[in-house]
VEXFI-806213 format. One line per field, with one value per atom (N, C-alpha, C, O): residue number from 1; chain; atom name; x, y, z. Coordinates in nm, 3 decimals, always signed. Layout:
<pts>
seq <- (NUM; ...);
mol <- (A; ...);
atom <- (CA; ...);
east <- (X; ...);
north <- (Y; ...);
up <- (Z; ...);
</pts>
This chain:
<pts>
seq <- (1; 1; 1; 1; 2; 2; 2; 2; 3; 3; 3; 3; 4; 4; 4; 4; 5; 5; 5; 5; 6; 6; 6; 6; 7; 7; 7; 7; 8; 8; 8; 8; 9; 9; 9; 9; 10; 10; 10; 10; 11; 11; 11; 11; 12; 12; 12; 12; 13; 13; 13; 13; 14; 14; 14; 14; 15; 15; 15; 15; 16; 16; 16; 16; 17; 17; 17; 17; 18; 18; 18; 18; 19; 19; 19; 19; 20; 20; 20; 20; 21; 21; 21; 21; 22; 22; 22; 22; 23; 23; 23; 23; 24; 24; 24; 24; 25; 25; 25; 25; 26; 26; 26; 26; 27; 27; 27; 27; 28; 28; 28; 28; 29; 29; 29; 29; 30; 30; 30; 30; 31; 31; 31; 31; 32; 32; 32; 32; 33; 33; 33; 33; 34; 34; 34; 34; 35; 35; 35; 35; 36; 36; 36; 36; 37; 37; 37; 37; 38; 38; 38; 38; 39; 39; 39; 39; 40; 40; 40; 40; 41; 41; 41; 41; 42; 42; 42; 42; 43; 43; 43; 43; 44; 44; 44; 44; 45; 45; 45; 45; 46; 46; 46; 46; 47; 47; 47; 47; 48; 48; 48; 48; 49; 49; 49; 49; 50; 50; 50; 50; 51; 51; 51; 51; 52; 52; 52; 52; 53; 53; 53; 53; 54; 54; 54; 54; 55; 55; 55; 55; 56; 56; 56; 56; 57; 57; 57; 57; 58; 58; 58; 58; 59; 59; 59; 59; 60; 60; 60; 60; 61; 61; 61; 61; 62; 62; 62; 62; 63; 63; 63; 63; 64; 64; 64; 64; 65; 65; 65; 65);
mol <- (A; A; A; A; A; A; A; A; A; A; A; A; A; A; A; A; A; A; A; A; A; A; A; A; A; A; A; A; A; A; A; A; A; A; A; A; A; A; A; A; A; A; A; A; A; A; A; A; A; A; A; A; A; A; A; A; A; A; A; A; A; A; A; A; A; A; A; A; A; A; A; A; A; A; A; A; A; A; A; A; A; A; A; A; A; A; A; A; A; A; A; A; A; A; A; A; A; A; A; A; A; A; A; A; A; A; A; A; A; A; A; A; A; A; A; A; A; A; A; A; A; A; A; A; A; A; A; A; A; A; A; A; A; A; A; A; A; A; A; A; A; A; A; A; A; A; A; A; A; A; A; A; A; A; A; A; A; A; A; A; A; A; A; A; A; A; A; A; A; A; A; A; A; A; A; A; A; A; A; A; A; A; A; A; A; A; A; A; A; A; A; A; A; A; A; A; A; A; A; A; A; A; A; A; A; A; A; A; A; A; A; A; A; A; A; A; A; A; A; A; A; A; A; A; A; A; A; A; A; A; A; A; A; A; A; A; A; A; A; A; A; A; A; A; A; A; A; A; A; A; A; A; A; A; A; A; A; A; A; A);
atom <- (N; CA; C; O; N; CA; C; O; N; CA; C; O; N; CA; C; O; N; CA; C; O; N; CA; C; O; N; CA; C; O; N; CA; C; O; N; CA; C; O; N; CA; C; O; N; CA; C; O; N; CA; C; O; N; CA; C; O; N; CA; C; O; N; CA; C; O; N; CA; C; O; N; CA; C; O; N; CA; C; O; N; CA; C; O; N; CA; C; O; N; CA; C; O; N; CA; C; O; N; CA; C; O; N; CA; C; O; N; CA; C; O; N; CA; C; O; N; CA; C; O; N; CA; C; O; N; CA; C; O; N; CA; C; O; N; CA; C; O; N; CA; C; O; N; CA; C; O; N; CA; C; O; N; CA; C; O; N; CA; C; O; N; CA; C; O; N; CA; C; O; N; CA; C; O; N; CA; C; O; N; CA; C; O; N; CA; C; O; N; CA; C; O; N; CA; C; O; N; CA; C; O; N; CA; C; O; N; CA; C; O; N; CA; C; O; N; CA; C; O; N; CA; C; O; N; CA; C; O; N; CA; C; O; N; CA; C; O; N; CA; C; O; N; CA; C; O; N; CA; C; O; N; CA; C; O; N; CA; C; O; N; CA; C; O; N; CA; C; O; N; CA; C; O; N; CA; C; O; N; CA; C; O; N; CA; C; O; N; CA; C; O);
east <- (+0.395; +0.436; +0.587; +0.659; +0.623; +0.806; +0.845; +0.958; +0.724; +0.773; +0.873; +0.959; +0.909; +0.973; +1.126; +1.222; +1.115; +1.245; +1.343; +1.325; +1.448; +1.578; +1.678; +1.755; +1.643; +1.731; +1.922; +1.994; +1.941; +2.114; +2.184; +2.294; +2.059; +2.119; +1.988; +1.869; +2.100; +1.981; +1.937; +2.001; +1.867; +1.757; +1.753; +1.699; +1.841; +1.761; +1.679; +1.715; +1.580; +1.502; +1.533; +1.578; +1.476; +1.511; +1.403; +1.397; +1.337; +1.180; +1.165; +1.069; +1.307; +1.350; +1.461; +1.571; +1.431; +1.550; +1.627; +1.733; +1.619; +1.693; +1.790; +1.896; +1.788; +1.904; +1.973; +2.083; +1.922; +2.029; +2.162; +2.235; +2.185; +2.354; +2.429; +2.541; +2.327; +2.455; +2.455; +2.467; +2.432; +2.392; +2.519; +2.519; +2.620; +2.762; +2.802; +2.888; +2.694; +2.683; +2.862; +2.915; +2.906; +3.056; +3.075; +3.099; +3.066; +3.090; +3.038; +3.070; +2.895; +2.806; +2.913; +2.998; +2.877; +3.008; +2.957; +3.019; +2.843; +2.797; +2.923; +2.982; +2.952; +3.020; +3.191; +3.247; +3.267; +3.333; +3.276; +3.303; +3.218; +3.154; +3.233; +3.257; +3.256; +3.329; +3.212; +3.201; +3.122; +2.956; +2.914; +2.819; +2.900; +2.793; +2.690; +2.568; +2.775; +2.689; +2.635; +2.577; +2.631; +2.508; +2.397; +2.315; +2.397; +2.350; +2.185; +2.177; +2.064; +1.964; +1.822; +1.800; +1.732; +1.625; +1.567; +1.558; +1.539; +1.529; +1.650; +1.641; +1.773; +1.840; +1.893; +1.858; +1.952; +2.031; +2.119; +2.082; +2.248; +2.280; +2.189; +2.165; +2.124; +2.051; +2.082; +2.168; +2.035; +2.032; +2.003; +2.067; +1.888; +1.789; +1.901; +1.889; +1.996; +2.088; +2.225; +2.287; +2.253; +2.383; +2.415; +2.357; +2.517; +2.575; +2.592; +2.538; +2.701; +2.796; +2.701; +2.720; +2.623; +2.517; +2.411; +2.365; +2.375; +2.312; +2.377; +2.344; +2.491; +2.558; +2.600; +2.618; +2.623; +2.665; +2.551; +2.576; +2.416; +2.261; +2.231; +2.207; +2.252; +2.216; +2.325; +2.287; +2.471; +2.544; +2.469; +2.469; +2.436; +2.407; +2.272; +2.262; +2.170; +2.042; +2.035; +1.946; +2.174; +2.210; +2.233; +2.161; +2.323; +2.358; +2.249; +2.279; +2.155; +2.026; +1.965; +1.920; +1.961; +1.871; +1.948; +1.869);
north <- (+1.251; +1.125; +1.118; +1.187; +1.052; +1.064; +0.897; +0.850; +0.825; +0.708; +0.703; +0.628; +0.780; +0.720; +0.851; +0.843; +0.955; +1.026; +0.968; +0.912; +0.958; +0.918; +0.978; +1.074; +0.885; +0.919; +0.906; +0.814; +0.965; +0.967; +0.912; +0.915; +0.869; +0.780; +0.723; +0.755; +0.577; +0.457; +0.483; +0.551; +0.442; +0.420; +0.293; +0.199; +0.296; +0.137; +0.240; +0.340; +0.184; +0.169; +0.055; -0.058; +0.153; +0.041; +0.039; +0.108; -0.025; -0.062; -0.067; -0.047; -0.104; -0.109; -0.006; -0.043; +0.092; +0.203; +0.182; +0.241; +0.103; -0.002; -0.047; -0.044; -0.092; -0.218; -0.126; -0.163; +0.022; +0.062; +0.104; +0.180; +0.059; +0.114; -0.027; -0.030; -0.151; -0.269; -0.308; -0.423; -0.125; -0.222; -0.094; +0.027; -0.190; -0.100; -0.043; -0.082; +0.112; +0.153; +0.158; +0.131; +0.190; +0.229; +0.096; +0.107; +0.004; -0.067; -0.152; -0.270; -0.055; -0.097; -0.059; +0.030; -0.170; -0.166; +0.000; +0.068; +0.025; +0.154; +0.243; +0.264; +0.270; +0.407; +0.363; +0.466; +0.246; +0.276; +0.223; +0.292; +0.128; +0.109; +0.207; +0.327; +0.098; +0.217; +0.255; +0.347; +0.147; +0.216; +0.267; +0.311; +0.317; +0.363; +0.441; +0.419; +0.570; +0.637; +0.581; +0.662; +0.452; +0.421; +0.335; +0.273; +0.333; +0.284; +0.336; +0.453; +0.270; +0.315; +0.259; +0.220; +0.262; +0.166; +0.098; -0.024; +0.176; +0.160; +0.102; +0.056; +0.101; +0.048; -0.096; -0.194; -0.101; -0.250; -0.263; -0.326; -0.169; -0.184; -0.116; +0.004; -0.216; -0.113; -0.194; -0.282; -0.178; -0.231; -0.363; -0.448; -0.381; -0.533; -0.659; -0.782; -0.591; -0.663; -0.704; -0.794; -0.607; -0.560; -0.715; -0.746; -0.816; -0.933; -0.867; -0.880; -0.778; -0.751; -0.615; -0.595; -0.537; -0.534; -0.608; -0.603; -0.693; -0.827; -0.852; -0.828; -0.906; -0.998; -0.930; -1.013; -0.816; -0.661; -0.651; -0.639; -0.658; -0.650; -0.814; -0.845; -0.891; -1.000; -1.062; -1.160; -1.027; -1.041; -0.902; -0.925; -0.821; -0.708; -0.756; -0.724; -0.861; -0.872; -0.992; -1.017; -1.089; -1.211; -1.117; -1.125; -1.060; -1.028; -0.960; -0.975; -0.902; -0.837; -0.969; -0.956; -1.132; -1.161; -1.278; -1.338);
up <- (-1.522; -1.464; -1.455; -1.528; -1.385; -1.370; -1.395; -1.387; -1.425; -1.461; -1.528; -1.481; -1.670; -1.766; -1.750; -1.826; -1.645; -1.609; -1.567; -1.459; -1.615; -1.605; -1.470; -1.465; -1.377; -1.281; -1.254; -1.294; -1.218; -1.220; -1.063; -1.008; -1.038; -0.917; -0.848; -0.848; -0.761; -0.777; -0.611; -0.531; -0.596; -0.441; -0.407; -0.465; -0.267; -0.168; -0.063; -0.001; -0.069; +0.085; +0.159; +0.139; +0.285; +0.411; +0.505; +0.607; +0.476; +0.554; +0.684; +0.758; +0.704; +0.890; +0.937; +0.976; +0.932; +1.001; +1.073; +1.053; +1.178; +1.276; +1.223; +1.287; +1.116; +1.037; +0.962; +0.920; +0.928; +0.831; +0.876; +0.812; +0.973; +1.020; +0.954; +0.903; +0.971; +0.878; +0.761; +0.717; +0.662; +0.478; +0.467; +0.492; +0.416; +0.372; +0.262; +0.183; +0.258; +0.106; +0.061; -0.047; +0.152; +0.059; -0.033; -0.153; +0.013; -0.092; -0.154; -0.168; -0.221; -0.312; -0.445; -0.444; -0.577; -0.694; -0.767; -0.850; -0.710; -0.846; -0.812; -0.918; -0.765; -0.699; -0.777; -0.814; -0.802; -0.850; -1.019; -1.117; -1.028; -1.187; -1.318; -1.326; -1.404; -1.524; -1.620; -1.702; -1.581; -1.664; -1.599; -1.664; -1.475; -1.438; -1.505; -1.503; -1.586; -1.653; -1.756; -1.827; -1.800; -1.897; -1.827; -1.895; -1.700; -1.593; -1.576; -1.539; -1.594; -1.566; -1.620; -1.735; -1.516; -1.468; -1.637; -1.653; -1.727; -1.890; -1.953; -2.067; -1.884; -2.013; -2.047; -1.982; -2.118; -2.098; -1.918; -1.819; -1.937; -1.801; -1.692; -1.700; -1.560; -1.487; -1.359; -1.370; -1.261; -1.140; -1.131; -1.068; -1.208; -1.161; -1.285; -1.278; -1.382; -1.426; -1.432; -1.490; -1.352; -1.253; -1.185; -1.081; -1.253; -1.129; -1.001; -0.892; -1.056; -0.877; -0.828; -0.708; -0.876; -0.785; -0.725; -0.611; -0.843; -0.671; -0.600; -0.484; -0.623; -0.541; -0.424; -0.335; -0.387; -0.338; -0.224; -0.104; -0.282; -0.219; -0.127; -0.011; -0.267; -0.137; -0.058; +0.005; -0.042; +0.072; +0.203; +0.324; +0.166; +0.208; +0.339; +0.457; +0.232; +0.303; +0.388; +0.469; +0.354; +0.418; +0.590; +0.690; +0.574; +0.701; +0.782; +0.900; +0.773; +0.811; +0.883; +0.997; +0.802; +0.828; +1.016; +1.088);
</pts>
């Protein structure tokens, strides 16, 4: 099972291929992050607790809509 494998980098999908030319990975916060590396789906810091990665995502999904 790869449930519980520790990935070293995070995944958006994009359900609509169409739209992915206006989600502006460059400046998603992971990439400069000074945690990143303790960064991950199990830990304390992860994505789904990340402020300025929401905030990053849903300015991101505002403009989509």
């Amino acid at each position: 099972s790869i449930e519980n494998e520790r990935y070293d980098k995070q995944e958006l999908r994009i359900t609509r291929p169409e739209e992915s030319e206006w989600i502006d990975l460059t400046a998603q916060p992971c990439l400069t992050c000074p945690i990143a590396n303790e960064c991950g789906i199990d830990n304390p810091v992860s994505p789904s607790t990340c402020a300025e990665f929401n905030t990053w995502l849903g300015e991101e999904i505002e403009l989509l809509d």
